[in-house]
C-alpha positions, 0 to 999 in steps of 0.5 A: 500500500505504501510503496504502490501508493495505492488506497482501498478503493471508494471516494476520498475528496476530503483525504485528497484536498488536505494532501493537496493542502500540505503538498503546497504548504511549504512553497513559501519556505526558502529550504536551508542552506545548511543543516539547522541545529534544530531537528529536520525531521520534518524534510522527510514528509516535505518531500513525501506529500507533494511525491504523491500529490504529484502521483495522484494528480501528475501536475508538474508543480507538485514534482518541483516542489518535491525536487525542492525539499529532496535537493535541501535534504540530500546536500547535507552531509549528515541527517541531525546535528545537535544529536546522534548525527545520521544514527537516530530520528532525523536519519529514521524520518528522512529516510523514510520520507526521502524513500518513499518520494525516490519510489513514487517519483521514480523517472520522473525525477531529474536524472541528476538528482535521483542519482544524488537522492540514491546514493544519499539513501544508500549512505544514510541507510548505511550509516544507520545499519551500521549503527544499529549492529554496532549497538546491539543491546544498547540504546535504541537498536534493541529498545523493543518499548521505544519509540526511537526503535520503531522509527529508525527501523521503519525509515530503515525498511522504508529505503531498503525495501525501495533501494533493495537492500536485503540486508536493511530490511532482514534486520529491520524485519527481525526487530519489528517480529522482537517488538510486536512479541514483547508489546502488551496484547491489552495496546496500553503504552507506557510513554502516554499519548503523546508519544503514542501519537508519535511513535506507533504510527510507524509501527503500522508503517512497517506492518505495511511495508512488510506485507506489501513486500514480503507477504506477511501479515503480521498485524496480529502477532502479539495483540498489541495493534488490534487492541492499542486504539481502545487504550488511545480512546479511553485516555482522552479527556472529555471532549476529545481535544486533549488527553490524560497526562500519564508519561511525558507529555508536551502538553494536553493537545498533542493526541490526535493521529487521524492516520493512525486512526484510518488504519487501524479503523480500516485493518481491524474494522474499528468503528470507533477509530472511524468515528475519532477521525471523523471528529477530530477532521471536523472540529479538532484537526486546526486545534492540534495542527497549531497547539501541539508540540510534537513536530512535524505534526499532524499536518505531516501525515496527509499522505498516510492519511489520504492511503490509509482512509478506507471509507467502507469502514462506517464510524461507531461512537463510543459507547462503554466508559469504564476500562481497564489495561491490566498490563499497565494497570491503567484503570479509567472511568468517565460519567459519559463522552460528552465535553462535559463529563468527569473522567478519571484515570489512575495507574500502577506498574512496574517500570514499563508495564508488567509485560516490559519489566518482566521481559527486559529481565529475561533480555538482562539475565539471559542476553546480557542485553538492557533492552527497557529504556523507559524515559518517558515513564514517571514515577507515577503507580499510584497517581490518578488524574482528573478532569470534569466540566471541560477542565483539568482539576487533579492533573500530571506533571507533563514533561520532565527530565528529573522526574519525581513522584512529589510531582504527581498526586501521590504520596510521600514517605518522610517527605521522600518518593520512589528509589531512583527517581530525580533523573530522566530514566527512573526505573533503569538499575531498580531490581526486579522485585522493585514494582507496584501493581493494581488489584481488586479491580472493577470497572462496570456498572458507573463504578470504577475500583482499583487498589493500587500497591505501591509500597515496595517502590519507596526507598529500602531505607525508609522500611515501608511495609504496605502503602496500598491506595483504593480509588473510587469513582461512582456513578456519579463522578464522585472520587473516594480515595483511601490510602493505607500506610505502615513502616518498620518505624515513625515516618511522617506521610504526606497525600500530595494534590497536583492543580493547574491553580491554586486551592483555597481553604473552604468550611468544615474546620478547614478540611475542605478544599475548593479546587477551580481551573476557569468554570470548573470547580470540584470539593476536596474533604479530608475526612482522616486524618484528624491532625495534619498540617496543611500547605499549599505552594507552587511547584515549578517543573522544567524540561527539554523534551527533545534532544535534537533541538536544544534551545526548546524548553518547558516550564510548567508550574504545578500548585501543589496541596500537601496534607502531612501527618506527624510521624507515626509507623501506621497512618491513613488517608480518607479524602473525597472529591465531588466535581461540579458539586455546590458544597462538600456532601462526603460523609465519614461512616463505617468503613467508608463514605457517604455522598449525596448527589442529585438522585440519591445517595452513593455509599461506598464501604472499604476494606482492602486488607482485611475484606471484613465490613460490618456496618449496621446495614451491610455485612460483608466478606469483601474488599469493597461494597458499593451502593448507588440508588436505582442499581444493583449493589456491587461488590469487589473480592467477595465471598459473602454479602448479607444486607439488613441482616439478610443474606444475599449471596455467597461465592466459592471463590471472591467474587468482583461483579454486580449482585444479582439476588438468587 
């Protein structure tokens, strides 16, 4: 498909008109002279558009204007500058880019040029080849879970399938097979959107490539690809424009792929990839063009675009609003898909997901091979992040070098994080059994639960025991968090709380906090414990998120609430949040909370150690038991539920699920 430059059939006027659009984007830019310190990724499909604009129409200015930007790229002597000249993604996207075009123009380029253009693509290719075998197992060649893999081995495949360089290809072919075994079958992705947005692209780019040329159908091997779009859906904020900010993140506005979404619609039939596309063509497509800071940009893929559309495909709207990515331990719940609507997400992983850790431990102790670089995942298990009435209200650091978890919504030890965090690639060195995970999970019914250990990722030093957090969210958007915590000796315990503004101190003896980001605003009570110490202060984060373009920095300011105990060994955190909601409403009972909202009450009981609740209306062998009027009650790793004395069902083995009277 790539290569023949042939779409699925059926009219495509819109997929056209925008690779039109971009083939003529850039006729008013003089090309540089000379290579630019900043990253020239963005050659390589200056050059692919108008290729293919000029094969689909055959006007002569689309050849000239490719012959421009193919002439600026092949005189420079080496692909990047500020970093890894001609060995990482300014090599991976040209010759990608540059591939392509010498394929699809083929005798219609200059003769001249096209033998510059060859013998460049053979250089660089080469270079890169190179590279790649001279670094097995280290840095990107053998870096399954990395970005920088999947791009320099596609541009790789790219010119060796169009120049006929087996050698390229094989090796290429044989990394693809390694990622697409070692990805998660669940598509959740460790680095967050944006780098999702970013880097799986290319992965279908070579999935196409690879079927085209050899015949092989690899894009269900491992599951990752059939099932990574839902994991892209349901980490989007409500209204679509901006997504969850787990990983790093440039910024909330730099999710959108409409090509990713073409071809993932069009491979495995996903209505819902169909209908996101759709959406974001219509309203969003200018938004993430001008605010994203991921470069080249969504504008660039308008040739994947207009080849990978399959218009057969008719678009679904999103219907379920729970989900749950058991390999990253991403749980996630929203009230509804509207702009509106209250969203929540939380987290808890090893380094990478389950799948990555466990891996790269068999790649180090067998292969002598470090295969995770994980630097864009944060030291983030146990964090959440919330959004409702079309605003951020508990949020994400973003983007850092220097990572820390006192810059999530999380919870420090003595005022200290997680081991090995305050640098860039925080779990390189932990040992294996150094990981949180997600238990007691449910995710159906308005209700969301999840259990996220975290103990085991603070420092050995600090001797925690257990440091479990239960969040919930009910049918109604109300959040319920319980932290349980222990050490071997007295720490002092801190609940952190990351917004874009400032909290400001409301009723109830000063337990309440109102959280506002522009007409947003959501109630946080503290119902335990009794005698913390209560700060608020700026936190500000700094960043360079690409190497390639050294002058680019971040700076983003977090206001950071801090709930701290005394020092104790044992210490617990009970805390609400109610978005939209005129006043706190959270009530403290027995083993849990009571909320009221607009059609009734909402309780939720907890025991997420012992799994024995005893209140005077509910008896239960449980983890959680979850109340809300008009459903039916929920319970979480039950054996045994009685309700008002009577008994209503028992389970062999624990049990997480509506319950249905016998």
């Amino acid at each position: 498909m790539l290569l023949s430059a042939t779409p699925p059939a059926g009219p495509r006027p819109y997929q056209e008109r925008r690779l039109l659009d971009e083939a003529v984007r850039h006729r008013a830019l003089v090309p540089p002279a000379r290579h630019p310190m900043a990253s020239i990724t963005w050659l390589g499909p200056a050059a692919a558009n108008p290729a293919l604009a000029y094969r689909v129409t055959g006007d002569p200015a689309h050849l000239a204007e490719a012959e421009r930007w193919i002439a600026a790229a092949v005189r420079f002597p080496h692909w990047g500058r500020a970093h890894m000249p001609d060995h990482d993604l300014d090599a991976g996207w040209l010759l990608h880019g540059l591939g392509l075009a010498h394929h699809w123009l083929g005798d219609a380029l200059s003769p001249d040029l096209a033998d510059l253009l060859r013998y460049k693509l053979l250089v660089q290719g080469r270079r890169l080849y190179e590279f790649a075998v001279a670094t097995e197992g280290r840095w990107w060649s053998s870096s399954y879970w990395q970005n920088h893999n999947w791009i320099c081995y596609a541009g790789l495949a790219t010119a060796g399938y169009a120049l006929g360089r087996e050698e390229w290809t094989e090796r290429a072919r044989d990394n693809l097979g390694r990622v697409l075994d070692a990805l998660p079958a669940d598509g959740s992705h460790a680095e967050g959107v944006v780098y999702w947005r970013y880097g799986v692209p290319w992965l279908a780019i070579h999935l196409d490539l690879l079927q085209e040329r050899e015949g092989l159908d690899w894009w269900g091997r491992g599951g990752f690809m059939e099932h990574t779009f839902g994991f892209r859906l349901h980490q989007s904020a409500p209204g679509f424009a901006e997504q969850a900010g787990h990983g790093d993140c440039h910024d909330r506005r730099s999710g959108h792929s409409v090509a990713l979404y073409r071809r993932l619609a069009a491979r495995f039939g996903i209505g819902e990839a169909q209908w996101l596309a759709d959406l974001v063509d219509r309203e969003l497509f200018d938004g993430e063009a001008a605010l994203s800071g991921v470069r080249p940009g969504i504008r660039a893929e308008a040739y994947l675009e207009y080849l990978w559309h399959d218009p057969s495909v008719p678009p679904v709207a999103p219907g379920r609003t729970h989900a749950y990515f058991p390999d990253l331990g991403l749980l996630t719940a929203r009230t509804g898909w509207d702009a509106a609507a209250t969203f929540v997400s939380f987290k808890a992983s090893p380094g990478g997901g389950h799948q990555a850790w466990e891996t790269s431990a068999k790649h180090r102790s067998e292969l002598g091979r470090e295969t995770l670089n994980q630097g864009h995942h944060h030291p983030d298990s146990g964090s959440f992040v919330l959004t409702s009435q079309g605003a951020f209200l508990a949020v994400d650091e973003g983007y850092s070098n220097r990572k820390r978890a006192a810059h999530h919504n999380l919870l420090l030890v003595d005022g200290r994080g997680f081991a090995g965090e305050d640098r860039y690639h925080v779990y390189e060195g932990l040992p294996f059994e150094q990981q949180a995970r997600m238990r007691d999970v449910l995710a159906d019914g308005g209700w969301a639960h999840g259990t996220a250990e975290i103990g085991a990722m603070y420092p050995a030093e600090l001797d925690v025991r257990r440091l479990d957090r239960t969040l919930v969210c009910t049918p109604s958007g109300r959040l319920v968090l319980s932290d349980d915590a222990e050490a071997g000796a007295p720490r002092s315990w801190t609940f952190l709380l990351q917004t874009d503004a400032p909290t400001t101190v409301g009723p109830a003896d000063g337990r309440d906090r109102l959280i506002r980001s522009g007409d947003a605003r959501a109630w946080l009570r503290r119902l335990a414990p009794d005698d913390a110490d209560v700060t608020s202060e700026e936190t500000h984060v700094a960043a360079n998120p690409t190497s390639s373009t050294p002058e680019l920095s971040i700076t983003h300011t977090l206001h950071t609430l801090s709930v701290t105990t005394p020092a104790r060994e044992r210490a617990g955190f009970l805390t609400t949040i109610e978005p939209g909601a005129g006043a706190a409403t959270a009530r403290a009972v027995p083993h849990g909370v009571v909320l009221d909202t607009p059609d009734g009450t909402e309780t939720v009981l907890l025991s997420p150690a012992d799994h024995a609740i005893r209140t005077a209306e509910v008896t239960a062998d449980a983890a959680a038991v979850l109340l809300a009027p008009g459903r039916a009650p929920y319970v979480v790793a039950a054996r045994r539920l009685a309700l008002s004395g009577r008994p209503v069902r028992e389970w062999a083995e624990p049990y997480t699920g509506a319950v249905v009277e016998r």
